[in-house]
N, C-alpha and C positions, 0 to 999 in steps of 0.2 A: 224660477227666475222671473216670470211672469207674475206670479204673485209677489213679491218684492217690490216689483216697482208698482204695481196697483196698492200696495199698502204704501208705501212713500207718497201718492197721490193722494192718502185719505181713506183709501178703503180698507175694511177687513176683510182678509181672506182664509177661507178653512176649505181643508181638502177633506173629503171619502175617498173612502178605498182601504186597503190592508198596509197596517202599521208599519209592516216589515219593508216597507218602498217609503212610506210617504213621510216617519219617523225615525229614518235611517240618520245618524248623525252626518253621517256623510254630504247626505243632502240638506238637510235642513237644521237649522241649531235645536235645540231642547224648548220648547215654548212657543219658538217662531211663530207657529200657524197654527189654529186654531185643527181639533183631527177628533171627524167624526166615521168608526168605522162601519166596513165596508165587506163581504168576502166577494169574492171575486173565482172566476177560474183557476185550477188548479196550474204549471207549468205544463201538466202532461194531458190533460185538456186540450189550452189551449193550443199547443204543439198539432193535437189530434186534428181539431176542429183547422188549423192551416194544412196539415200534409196531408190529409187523407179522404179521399173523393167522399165517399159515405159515412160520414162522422157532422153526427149538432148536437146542439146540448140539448137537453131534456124540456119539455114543459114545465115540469115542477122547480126545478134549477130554477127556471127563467122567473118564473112565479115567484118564487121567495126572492131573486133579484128586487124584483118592482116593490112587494111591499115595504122592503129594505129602507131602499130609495125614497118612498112614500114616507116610512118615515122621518127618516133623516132630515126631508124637506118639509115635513109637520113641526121638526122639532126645532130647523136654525133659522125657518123664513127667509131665505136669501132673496135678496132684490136678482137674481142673476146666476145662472150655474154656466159655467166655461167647461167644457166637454171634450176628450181627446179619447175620444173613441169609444167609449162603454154607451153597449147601440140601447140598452133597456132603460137606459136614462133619458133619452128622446119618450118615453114611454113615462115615465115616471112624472120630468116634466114638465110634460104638455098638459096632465092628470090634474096636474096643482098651477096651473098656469103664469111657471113662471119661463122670461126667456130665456133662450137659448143661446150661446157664444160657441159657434165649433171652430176647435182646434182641427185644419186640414191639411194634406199634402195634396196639391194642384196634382199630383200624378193619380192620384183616387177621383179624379173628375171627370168620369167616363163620360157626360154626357157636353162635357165642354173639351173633350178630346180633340186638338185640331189636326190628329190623323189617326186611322183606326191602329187599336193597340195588336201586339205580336200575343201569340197563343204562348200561354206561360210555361215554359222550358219546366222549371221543378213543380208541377202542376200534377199530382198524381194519376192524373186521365193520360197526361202527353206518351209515355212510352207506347200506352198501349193501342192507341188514335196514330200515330207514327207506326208503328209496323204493321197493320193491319188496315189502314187506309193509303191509298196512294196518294202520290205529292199535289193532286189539283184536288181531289175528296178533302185531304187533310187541310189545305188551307183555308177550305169551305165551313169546312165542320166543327174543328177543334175548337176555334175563340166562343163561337158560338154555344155549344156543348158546355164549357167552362165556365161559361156567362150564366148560365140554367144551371147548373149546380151551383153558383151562388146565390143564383135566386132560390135555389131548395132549402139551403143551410140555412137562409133568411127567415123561412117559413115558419119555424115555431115562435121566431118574435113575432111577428104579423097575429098569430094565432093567441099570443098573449095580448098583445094590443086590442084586439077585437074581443077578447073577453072584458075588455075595460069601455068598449064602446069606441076606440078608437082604429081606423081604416089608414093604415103605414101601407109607404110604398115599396112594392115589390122587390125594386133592386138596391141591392146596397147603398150603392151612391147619389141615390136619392133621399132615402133613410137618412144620412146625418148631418142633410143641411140642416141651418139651426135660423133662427131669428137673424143676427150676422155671423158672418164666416171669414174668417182670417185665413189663407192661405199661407202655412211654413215653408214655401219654398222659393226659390230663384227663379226667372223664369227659362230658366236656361237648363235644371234639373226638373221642373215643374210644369211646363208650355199649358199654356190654355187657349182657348178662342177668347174675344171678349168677355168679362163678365158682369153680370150682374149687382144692380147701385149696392144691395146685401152681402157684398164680399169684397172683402181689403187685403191685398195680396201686400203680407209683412216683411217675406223672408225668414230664413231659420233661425229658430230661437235652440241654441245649440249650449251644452253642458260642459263642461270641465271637471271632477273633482277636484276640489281646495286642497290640492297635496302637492309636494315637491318631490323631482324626480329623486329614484332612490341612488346612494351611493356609485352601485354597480354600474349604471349608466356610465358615469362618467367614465368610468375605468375602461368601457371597452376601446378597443383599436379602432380609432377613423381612418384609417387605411382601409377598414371592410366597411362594405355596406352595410346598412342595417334594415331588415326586416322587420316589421312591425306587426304580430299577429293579433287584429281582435273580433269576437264573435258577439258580444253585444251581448243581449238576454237568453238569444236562441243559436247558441254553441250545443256544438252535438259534440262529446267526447270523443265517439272512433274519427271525425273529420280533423279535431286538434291533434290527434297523434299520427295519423297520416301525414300532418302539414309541417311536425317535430319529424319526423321522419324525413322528407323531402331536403327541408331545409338541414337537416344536421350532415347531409353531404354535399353541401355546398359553402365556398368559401366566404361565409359570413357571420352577421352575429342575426341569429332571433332573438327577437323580445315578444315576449307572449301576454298577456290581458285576458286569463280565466273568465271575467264577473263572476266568479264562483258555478262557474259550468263542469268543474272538475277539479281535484285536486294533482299538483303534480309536486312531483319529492324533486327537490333538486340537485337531489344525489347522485336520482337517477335519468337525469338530464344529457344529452350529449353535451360536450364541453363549449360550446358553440349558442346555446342554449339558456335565455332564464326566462322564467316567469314569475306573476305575480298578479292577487288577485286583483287590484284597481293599479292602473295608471294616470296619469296625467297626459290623457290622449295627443292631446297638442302639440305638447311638448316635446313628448317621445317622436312624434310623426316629424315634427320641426329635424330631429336627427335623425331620420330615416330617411333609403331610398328606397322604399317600397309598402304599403299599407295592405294586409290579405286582410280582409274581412267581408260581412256578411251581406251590405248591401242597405242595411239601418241611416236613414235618413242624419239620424242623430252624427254617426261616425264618418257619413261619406262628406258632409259639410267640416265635421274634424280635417279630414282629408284636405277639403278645397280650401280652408283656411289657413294650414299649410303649406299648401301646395304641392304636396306630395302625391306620386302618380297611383294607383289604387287599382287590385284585380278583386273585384267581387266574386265569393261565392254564395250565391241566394239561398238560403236553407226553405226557404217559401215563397209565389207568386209575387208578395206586394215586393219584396226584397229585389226583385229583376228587374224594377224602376230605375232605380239607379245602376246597377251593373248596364244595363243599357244606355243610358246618359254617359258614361265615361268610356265608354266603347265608342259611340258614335262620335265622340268628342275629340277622341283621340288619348284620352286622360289615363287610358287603363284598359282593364283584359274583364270581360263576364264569364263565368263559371256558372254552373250550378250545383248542389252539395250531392244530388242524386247523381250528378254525370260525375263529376270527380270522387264518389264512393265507389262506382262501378269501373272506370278508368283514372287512376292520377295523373297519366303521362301529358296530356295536354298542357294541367296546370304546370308541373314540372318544367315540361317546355316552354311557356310562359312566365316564370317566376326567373329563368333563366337568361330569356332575353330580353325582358325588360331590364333588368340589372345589368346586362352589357350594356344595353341601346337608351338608357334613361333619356334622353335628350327633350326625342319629339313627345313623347309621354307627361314631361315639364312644361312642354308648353301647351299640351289639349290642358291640362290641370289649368296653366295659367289665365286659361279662356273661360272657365268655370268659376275662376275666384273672383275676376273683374267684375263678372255676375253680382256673385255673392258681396262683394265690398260696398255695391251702390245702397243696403240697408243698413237700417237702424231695427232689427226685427223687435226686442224687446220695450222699446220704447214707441216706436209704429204701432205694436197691438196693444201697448197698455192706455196710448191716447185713444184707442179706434174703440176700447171696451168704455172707457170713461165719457166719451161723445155719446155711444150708444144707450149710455144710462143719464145719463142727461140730457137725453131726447124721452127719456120717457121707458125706454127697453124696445124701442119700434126704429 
C-alpha cells in the first residue's frame, strides 16, 4: 500500500523477500512491483526464535542472509530501502551505504517508553520466574531477565555485523532505527515520550484483501451475535480448535479466518460454524460483536476501525502490546495462547460476558478509533519518505 502511493508520486518501487508473500495475487497485481528474491526464515523458525527462551538462528543462516542482501543492493542500486523488520538488512545497508526508512510500531520503543513495560505474560521464562520467584523477586527480575535474553538472541547479528567491521547496538530497539523512522501506530495503541526530528509518527498503514464477503455471510441470523475468529500469520491449530470448541456451544455464529494456518472440512464444523481461508477483515468485523484474535497490530487497527470490541490472545511477547491497550482502554479482554492452552475457562468466561455486556466494550473501542481517525497513515509516510529523498536521504 505504501508502495502504491510512492510509485503515484514518481517512484519505483521493488520488494525482496520470498515470492510466496510478496507475489501473492492477493496482494499485489502480476507486474505491479518490481521482485527481487529473498529467503527468509522458515515459519517454524521463526515461531522458535519468538516462543522459545533458548532458540537464535545460526551464524551461517545470518551470513548468507547479508551476502544476499549485498547483493540484491549490488544489483538494483536503490536510492533508499524502507525496512519492516528484517534486522540483517540494517547490516547489509549500512555495508553499501545506502539509507535507511524503518517501518515501526511506537510499542517497540523501549527506550522512549513513557512508563516502564509489564514482564511478557507468553514469554517462555514467565511460568517458570512466576512460581519459583516470589511476588517482590519476580517483579524485580522478570522484565529484566527477558530484556537480557533479547539482548542474547540479538548476539549473532552483532557477531555478523563485526565480521563486516561494523559495531550494532546491543539491544533490539536500538538496532532498527533507520536514517528516518515512521512510526504505525496511534498514540493511544503506540504512547511514546517525545521524539526525535528522525521519526514521524504516520499511524497504521492497515490491509484489507480486495474481496467481497462470501454468500454465507449474509445468510446468517442477525438475531445472534457474531464472532469473528482470526489469528493472522501465527495461528497455532490446537488454540483454533479449542476456540471452535468454545464457541460451538454457545448461542452464536463463528466465523473463522485460517490464513492458511489449518485446514478445516466443513462438514466437519459444528453447525454454528464457518470458515475460510482469507476474509475481508473489515467487513466481517463491521458484522460482528466480538473480534478473538492474536493481538497483530495489522488486525487490532481492523478492530478500531470497526469498532468492534476485541479479546486478544498473544501467541508471542510483541503481540501483548495490544491485548494490553484494549484492556486498559476498556476495549476488550487480554489472554495469552500459553495460559488459555493450559486453562480455557477464563476465556470462556470472557467471550461469554462480553457478548451479554457489549456496551461499555463499544465504547473503550470508540476511544481508540477517535485516535486512529485523526490519520492519513499512507499518504503521511509516503510524503515523509519523498521529503526525506529530496533532502538528500539525511
Amino acid at each position: 500500500m505504501l508502495a502504491r502511493a510512492l510509485q503515484a508520486r514518481g517512484f519505483r518501487a521493488a520488494f525482496a523477500g520470498e515470492a510466496r508473500y510478496l507475489q501473492d495475487p492477493a496482494v499485489a497485481a502480476p507486474g505491479e512491483f518490481g521482485h527481487w528474491p529473498l529467503a527468509d526464515f522458515t515459519m517454524e523458525a521463526a515461531f522458535n526464535y519468538l516462543r522459545k527462551t533458548f532458540y537464535r538462528p545460526g551464524h551461517a543462516f545470518l551470513r548468507q542472509q547479508v551476502q544476499d542482501e549485498l547483493a540484491v543492493l549490488e544489483a538494483s542500486q536503490p536510492r533508499l530501502v524502507v525496512c519492516d523488520f528484517r534486522l540483517t538488512s540494517y547490516i547489509s545497508a549500512r555495508l553499501k551505504g545506502v539509507p535507511v526508512v524503518s517501518l515501526l510500531g511506537g510499542r517497540w520503543l523501549l527506550q522512549y517508553a513513557p512508563e516502564p513495560i509489564e514482564p511478557a505474560r507468553s514469554h517462555p521464562s514467565y511460568p517458570l520466574l512466576k512460581r519459583f520467584c516470589g511476588p517482590w523477586l519476580f517483579r524485580s527480575a522478570a522484565l529484566p531477565l527477558q530484556l537480557r535474553l533479547l539482548r542474547w538472541k540479538l548476539a549473532p547479528y552483532r557477531a555478523v555485523a563485526k565480521e563486516h567491521g561494523l559495531n550494532m547496538p546491543r539491544d533490539i530497539w536500538d538496532w532498527f532505527i533507520g536514517d528516518h523512522n515512521l512510526v504505525l501506530d496511534t498514540e493511544t495503541m503506540g504512547p511514546t515520550l517525545p521524539l526525535p526530528s528522525h521519526f514521524t509518527r504516520v499511524g497504521p498503514i492497515t490491509w484489507n484483501p480486495d474481496m467481497a464477503l462470501p454468500e454465507w455471510i449474509r445468510e446468517l441470523d442477525p438475531a445472534k451475535p457474531l464472532v469473528y475468529v482470526t489469528m493472522g500469520s501465527t495461528g497455532d491449530p490446537d488454540l483454533f480448535h479449542q476456540i471452535i470448541g468454545l464457541l460451538a456451544g454457545l448461542d452464536c455464529h463463528g466465523v473463522i479466518s485460517t490464513g492458511g494456518q489449518l485446514e478445516l472440512d466443513a462438514a466437519s464444523l459444528p453447525r454454528n460454524i464457518r470458515a475460510a481461508k482469507f476474509l475481508p477483515g473489515v467487513e466481517v468485523m463491521k458484522r460482528a460483536a466480538l473480534v478473538i484474535f492474536h493481538g497483530g497490530a495489522g488486525t487490532a487497527y481492523q478492530a478500531i476501525a470497526a469498532g468492534t470490541p476485541a479479546i486478544v490472545i498473544a501467541t508471542h511477547f510483541e503481540q501483548e502490546f495490544a491485548g494490553l491497550v484494549f484492556e486498559r482502554h476498556g476495549a476488550g479482554q487480554f489472554h495469552t495462547m500459553r495460559e488459555t492452552r493450559a486453562d480455557p475457562a477464563p476465556l470462556a468466561e470472557g467471550v461469554r460476558e462480553m457478548l451479554a455486556n457489549p456496551a461499555p466494550y463499544r465504547a473503550g473501542v470508540d476511544t481508540l478509533r477517535q485516535d486512529y481517525l485523526r490519520h492519513d497513515p499512507i499518504n503521511e509516510a509516503a510524503d515523509c519518505i519523498s521529503e526525506f529523498l529530496a533532502k538528500g536521504g539525511h
